[in-house]
C-alpha positions in Angstrom: 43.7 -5.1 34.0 46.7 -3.2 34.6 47.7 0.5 33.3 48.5 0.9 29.5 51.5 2.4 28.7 52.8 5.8 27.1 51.1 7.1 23.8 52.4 9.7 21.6 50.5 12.7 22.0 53.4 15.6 20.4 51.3 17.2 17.2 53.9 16.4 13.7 52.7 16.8 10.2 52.3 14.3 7.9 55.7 12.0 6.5 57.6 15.2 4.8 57.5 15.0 1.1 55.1 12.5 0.6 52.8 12.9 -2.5 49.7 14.4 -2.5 48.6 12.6 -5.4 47.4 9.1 -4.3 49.5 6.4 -5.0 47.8 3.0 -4.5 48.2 0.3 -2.6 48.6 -3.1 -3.9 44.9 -4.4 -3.8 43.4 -1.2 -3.1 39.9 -0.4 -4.1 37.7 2.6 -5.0 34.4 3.3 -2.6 30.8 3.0 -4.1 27.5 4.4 -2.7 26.2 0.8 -1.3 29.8 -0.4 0.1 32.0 0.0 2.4 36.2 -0.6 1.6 37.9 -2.0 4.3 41.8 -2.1 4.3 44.1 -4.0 6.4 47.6 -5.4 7.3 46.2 -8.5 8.6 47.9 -11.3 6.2 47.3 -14.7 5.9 49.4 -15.2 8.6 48.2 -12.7 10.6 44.1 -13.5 10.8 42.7 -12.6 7.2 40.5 -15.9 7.0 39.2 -14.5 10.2 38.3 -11.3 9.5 36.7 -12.4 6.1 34.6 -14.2 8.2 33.3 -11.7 10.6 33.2 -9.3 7.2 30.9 -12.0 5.4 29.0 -11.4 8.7 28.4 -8.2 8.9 27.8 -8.1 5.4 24.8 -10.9 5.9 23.3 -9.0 8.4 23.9 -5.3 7.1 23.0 -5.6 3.5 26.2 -3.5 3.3 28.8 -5.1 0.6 32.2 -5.0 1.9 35.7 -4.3 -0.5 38.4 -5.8 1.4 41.7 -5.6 0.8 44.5 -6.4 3.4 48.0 -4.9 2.2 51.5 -6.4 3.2 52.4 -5.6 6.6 56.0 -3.4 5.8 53.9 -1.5 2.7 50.7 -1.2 4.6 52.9 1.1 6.9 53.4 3.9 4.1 51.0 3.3 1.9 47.7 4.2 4.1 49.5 7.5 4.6 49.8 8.0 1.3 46.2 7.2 0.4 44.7 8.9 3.3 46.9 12.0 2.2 45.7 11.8 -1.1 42.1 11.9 -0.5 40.8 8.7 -1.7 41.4 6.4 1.4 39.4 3.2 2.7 36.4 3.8 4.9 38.1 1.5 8.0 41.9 0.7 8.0 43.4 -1.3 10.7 45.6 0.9 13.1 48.5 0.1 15.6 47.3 1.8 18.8 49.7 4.5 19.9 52.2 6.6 18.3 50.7 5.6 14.8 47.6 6.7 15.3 48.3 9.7 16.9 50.5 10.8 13.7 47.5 9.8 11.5 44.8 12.3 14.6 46.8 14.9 14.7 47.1 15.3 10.7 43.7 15.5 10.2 42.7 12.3 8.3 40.9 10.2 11.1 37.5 10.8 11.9 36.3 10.5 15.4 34.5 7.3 16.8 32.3 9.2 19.9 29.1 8.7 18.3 29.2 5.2 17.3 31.3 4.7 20.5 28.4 5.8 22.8 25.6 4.2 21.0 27.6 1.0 21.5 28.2 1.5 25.2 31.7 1.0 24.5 33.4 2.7 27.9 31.7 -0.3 29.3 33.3 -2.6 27.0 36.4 -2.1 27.5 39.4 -1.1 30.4 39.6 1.8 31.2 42.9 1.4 31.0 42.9 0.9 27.9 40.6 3.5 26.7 42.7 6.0 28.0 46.1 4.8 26.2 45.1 3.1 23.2 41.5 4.6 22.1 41.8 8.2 23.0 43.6 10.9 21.5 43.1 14.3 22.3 39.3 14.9 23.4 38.3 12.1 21.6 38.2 8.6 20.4 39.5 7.4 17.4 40.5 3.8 17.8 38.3 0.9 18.6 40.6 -1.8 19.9 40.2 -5.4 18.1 42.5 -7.3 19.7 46.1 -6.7 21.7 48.9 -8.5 22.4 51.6 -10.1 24.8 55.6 -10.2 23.7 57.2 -13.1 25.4 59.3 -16.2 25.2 57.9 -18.7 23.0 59.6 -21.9 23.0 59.3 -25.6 22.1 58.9 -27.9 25.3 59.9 -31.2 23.7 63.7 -29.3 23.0 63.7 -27.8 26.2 63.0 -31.2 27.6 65.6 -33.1 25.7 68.1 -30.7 26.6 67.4 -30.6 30.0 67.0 -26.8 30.4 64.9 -25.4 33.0 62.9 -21.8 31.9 65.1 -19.0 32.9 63.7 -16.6 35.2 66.8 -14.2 35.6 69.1 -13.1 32.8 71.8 -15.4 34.2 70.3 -18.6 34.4 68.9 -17.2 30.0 72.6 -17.4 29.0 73.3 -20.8 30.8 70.2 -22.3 29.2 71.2 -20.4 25.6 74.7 -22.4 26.5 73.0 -25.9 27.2 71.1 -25.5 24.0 74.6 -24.4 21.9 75.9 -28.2 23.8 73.5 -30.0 22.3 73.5 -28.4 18.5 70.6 -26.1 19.1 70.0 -22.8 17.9 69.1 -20.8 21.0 66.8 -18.0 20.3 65.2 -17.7 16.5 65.3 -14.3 15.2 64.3 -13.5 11.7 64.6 -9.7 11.7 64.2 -9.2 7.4 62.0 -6.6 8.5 63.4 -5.4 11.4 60.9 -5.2 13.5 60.9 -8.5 15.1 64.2 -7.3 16.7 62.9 -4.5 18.1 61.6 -7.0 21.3 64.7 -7.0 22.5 65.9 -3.2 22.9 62.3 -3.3 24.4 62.6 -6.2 27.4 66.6 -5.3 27.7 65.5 -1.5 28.5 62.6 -2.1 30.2 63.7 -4.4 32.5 67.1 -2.0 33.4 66.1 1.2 32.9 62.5 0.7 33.5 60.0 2.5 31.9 59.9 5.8 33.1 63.4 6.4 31.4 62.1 4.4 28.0 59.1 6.7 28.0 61.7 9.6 27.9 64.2 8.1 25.0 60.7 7.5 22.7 59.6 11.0 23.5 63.2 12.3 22.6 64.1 13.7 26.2 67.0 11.0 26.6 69.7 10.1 24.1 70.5 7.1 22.6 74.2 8.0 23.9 73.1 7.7 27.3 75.1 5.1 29.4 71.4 3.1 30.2 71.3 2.5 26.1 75.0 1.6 25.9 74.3 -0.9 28.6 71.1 -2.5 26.3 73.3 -2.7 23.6 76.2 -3.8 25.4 74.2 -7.0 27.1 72.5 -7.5 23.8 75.9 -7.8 21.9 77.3 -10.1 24.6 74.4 -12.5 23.6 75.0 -12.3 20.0 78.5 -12.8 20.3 78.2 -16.5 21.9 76.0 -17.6 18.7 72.8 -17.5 20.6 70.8 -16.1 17.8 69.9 -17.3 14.4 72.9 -17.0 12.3 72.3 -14.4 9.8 69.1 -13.0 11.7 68.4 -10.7 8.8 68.1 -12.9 5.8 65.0 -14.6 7.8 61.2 -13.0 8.4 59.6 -13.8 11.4 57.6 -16.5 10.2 61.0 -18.1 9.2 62.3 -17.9 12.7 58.8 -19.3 14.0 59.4 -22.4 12.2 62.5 -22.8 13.0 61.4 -23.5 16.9 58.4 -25.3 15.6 60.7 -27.7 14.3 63.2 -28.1 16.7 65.9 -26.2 14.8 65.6 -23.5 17.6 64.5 -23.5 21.4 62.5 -20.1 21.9 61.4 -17.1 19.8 60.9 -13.2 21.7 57.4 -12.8 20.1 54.3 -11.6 20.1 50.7 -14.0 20.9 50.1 -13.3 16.6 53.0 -16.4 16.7 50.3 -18.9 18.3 47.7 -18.1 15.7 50.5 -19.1 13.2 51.6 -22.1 14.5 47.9 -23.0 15.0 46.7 -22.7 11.5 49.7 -25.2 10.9 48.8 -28.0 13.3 50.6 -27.3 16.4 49.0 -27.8 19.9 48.9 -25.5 22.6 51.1 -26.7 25.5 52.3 -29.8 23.7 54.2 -28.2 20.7 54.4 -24.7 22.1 54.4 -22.8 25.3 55.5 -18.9 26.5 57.7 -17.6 29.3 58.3 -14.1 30.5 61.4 -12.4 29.9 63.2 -12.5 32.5 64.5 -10.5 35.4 67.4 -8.7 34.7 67.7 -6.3 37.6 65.6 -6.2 41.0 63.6 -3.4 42.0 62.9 -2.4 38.7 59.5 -2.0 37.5 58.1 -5.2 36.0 56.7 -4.4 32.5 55.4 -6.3 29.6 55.6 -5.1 26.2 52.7 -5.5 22.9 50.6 -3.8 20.6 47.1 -3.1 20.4 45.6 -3.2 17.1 42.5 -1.6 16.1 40.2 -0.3 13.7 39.8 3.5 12.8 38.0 5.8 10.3 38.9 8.2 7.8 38.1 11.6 8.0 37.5 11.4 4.2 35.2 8.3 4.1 33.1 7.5 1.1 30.2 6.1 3.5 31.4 7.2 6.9 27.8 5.6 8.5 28.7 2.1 7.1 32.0 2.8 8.7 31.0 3.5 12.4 28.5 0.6 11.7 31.3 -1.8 10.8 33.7 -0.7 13.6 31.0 -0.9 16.0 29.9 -4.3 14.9 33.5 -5.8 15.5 33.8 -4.3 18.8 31.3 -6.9 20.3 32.1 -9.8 22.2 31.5 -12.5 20.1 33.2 -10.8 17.1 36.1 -9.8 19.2 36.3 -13.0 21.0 35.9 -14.4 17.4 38.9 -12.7 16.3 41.0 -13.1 19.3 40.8 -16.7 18.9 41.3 -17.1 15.4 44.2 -14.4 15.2 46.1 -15.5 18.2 45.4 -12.3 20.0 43.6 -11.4 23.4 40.5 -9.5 23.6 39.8 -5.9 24.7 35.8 -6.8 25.3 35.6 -7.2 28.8 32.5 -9.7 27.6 34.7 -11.8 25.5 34.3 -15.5 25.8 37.4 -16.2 27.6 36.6 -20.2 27.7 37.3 -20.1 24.0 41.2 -19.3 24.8 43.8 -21.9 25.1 46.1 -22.2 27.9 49.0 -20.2 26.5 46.6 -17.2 25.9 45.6 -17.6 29.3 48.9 -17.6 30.8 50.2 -14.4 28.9 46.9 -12.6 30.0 47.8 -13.7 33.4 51.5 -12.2 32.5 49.7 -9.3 31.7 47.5 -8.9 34.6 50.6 -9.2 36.6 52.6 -6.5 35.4 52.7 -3.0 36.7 52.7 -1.3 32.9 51.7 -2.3 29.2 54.2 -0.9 27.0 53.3 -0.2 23.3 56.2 -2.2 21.1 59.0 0.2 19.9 57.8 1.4 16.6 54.5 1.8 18.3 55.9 3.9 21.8 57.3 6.8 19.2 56.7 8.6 16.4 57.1 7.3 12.6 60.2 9.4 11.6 62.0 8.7 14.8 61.1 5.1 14.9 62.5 3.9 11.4 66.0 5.2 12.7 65.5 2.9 15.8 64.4 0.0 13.6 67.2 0.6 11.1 69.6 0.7 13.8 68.3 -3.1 15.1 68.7 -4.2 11.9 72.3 -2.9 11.7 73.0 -4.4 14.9 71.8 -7.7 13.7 74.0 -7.4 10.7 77.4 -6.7 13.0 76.8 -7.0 16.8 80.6 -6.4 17.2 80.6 -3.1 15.7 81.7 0.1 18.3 78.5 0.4 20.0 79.3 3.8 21.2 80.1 4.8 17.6 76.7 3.3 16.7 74.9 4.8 19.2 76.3 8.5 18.5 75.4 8.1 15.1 71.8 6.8 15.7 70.8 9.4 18.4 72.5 12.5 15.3 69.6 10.7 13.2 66.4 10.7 16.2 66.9 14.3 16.8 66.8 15.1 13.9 64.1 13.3 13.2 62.0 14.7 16.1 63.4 18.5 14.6 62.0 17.3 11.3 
């Protein structure tokens, strides 16, 4: 397993002028003495029937009852902070690894995992690597990973076939192929960036694989400027693609499930993704390998550090739980193999248990694990690499870039990196 990348570790207090008084979530549900309440961001789309499943489970074997509720992925965002701020929160809540959950630690509204995390043996669980970047926060552990993920390529193989296009393994030889596809009357690359964040896989690769990641490490942390020349370049190369009508026309009036059917289909050739896509395309009849397969993003400039980019998501507890033992029970129930493995599958995710049934994985979640394994550094996704305030500037800006990739960069840029500092000020 290689190293994790950067987490956010720079104490911040909670989202300024958010209300004290809880404001509820859509499907939220009040605590009783015999029950745990479980909230997620885990849609249909996204591995609900899954986790209902291993819920039912633990439920059988517990005699706990379980409240579920899974809330919209953009509202989910927002609305746990509000409800953990208010006093009133779920028991468990899925997490996004990282700059996330250290806003949520170093506010005071997560409650520590060591004991159930020792009486589970979990340091032999999982990497180490892993531990350290994704789990740990401060002098302790608040974070049990459930599954994590791989960003890459994912592309159609009969429409790469037809067209006669070879996978791209430099950025050149991505803009001839995005060319051949154009030829032949095929959108290039889905992108349905509604909610912005599928964009943000781009700035991401683009960065990562010029700058490398020492230098993206500094412009999440705020010790580089979005005016930077290494930025301007990103943009630069990223407008130059969007300019020859690689992209979904429009990108922003799509979600990402949009643009994954769009290559599912053969509208589109590829989709910049993360492995949630294959659970999606799964659960609607598409086989591994045949319908759908992954590539890295290419190489852009040699010597650079090769990185690969994803999020880890996880399970935490609140500091104000109704029945924090049912809680630690719960998390630590889902942290075995055959639930994580259970998950993994059904999700479209790879698992952090080192004891995970890995012949249960198809060939394209072998095959980004081995992308994984390969790379020198795991990157957590933009809006998971730095804080919340700074990161919704970031995401807006992708979203404005979408909109108009011919705008003034520079101008863009000057105006984006007035708005982070601030936001790190703030």
């Amino acid at each position: 397993m290689t190293k994790f990348g950067l987490t956010w570790r720079r104490g911040f207090a909670i989202v300024a002028g958010m209300a004290l008084a809880v404001a509820a979530l859509p499907g939220a549900v009040a605590a009783q003495d015999d029950e745990v309440v479980v909230m997620t961001y885990f849609s249909k789309e996204l591995g609900e029937g899954t986790l209902k499943e291993l819920l039912a489970d633990f439920e059988a074997e517990s005699g706990t009852t379980v409240s579920f509720a899974d809330v919209g992925h953009e509202d989910f965002k927002t609305g746990i902070l509000i409800q953990l701020s208010g006093g009133n929160p779920p028991d468990v809540h899925s997490n996004w690894a990282g700059a996330r959950t250290a806003f949520q630690v170093d506010s005071g509204v997560l409650a520590p995992l060591d004991e159930m995390w020792a009486a589970n043996d979990l340091d032999n669980a999982f990497p180490q690597g892993l531990i350290d970047s994704a789990s740990t926060y401060g002098d302790g552990k608040y974070l049990m990973p459930l599954g994590y993920h791989y960003a890459g390529f994912f592309y159609n193989p009969s429409v790469f076939e037809e067209a006669g296009v070879a996978i791209p393994t430099s950025w050149d030889e991505l803009k001839a192929s995005c060319d051949a596809f154009n030829a032949a009357g095929i959108t290039p690359i889905s992108l349905g960036s509604m909610n912005r964040w599928p964009a943000q896989f781009w700035f991401d690769y683009l960065l990562l694989r010029t700058a490398g990641p020492e230098y993206r490490a500094a412009l999440m942390a705020g010790d580089a400027s979005y005016a930077d020349p290494e930025v301007v370049r990103v943009m630069e190369m990223w407008a130059e693609l969007a300019a020859m009508d690689r992209f979904t026309a429009d990108a922003n009036a799509f979600d990402w499930t949009d643009a994954a059917d769009q290559v599912a289909n053969g509208e589109a050739a590829m989709n910049l993704m993360g492995t949630w896509i294959t659970g999606y395309w799964n659960g609607n009849g598409l086989e591994p390998v045949a319908d759908y397969d992954v590539f890295e993003f290419p190489v852009i400039d040699e010597g650079v550090t090769t990185a690969v980019v994803g999020p880890v998501d996880g399970l935490v507890s609140a500091a104000s739980a109704a029945n924090p033992e049912a809680a630690a029970a719960l998390i630590g129930a889902l942290a075995q193999p055959d639930a994580q493995t259970t998950w993994a599958v059904g999700q479209g995710a790879m698992p952090p248990n080192v004891n995970a049934d890995m012949s249960q994985f198809n060939d394209v979640i072998v095959k980004a694990l081995d992308f994984v394994a390969a790379a020198e550094t795991y990157n957590f996704n933009y809006d998971l690499a730095t804080p919340p305030a700074p990161s919704e500037v970031g995401l807006d800006m992708f979203a404005r870039f979408m909109a108009d990739p011919g705008q003034d960069i520079n101008a863009l840029l000057e105006d984006v990196q007035a708005q982070i500092a601030s936001a790190f000020e703030g």
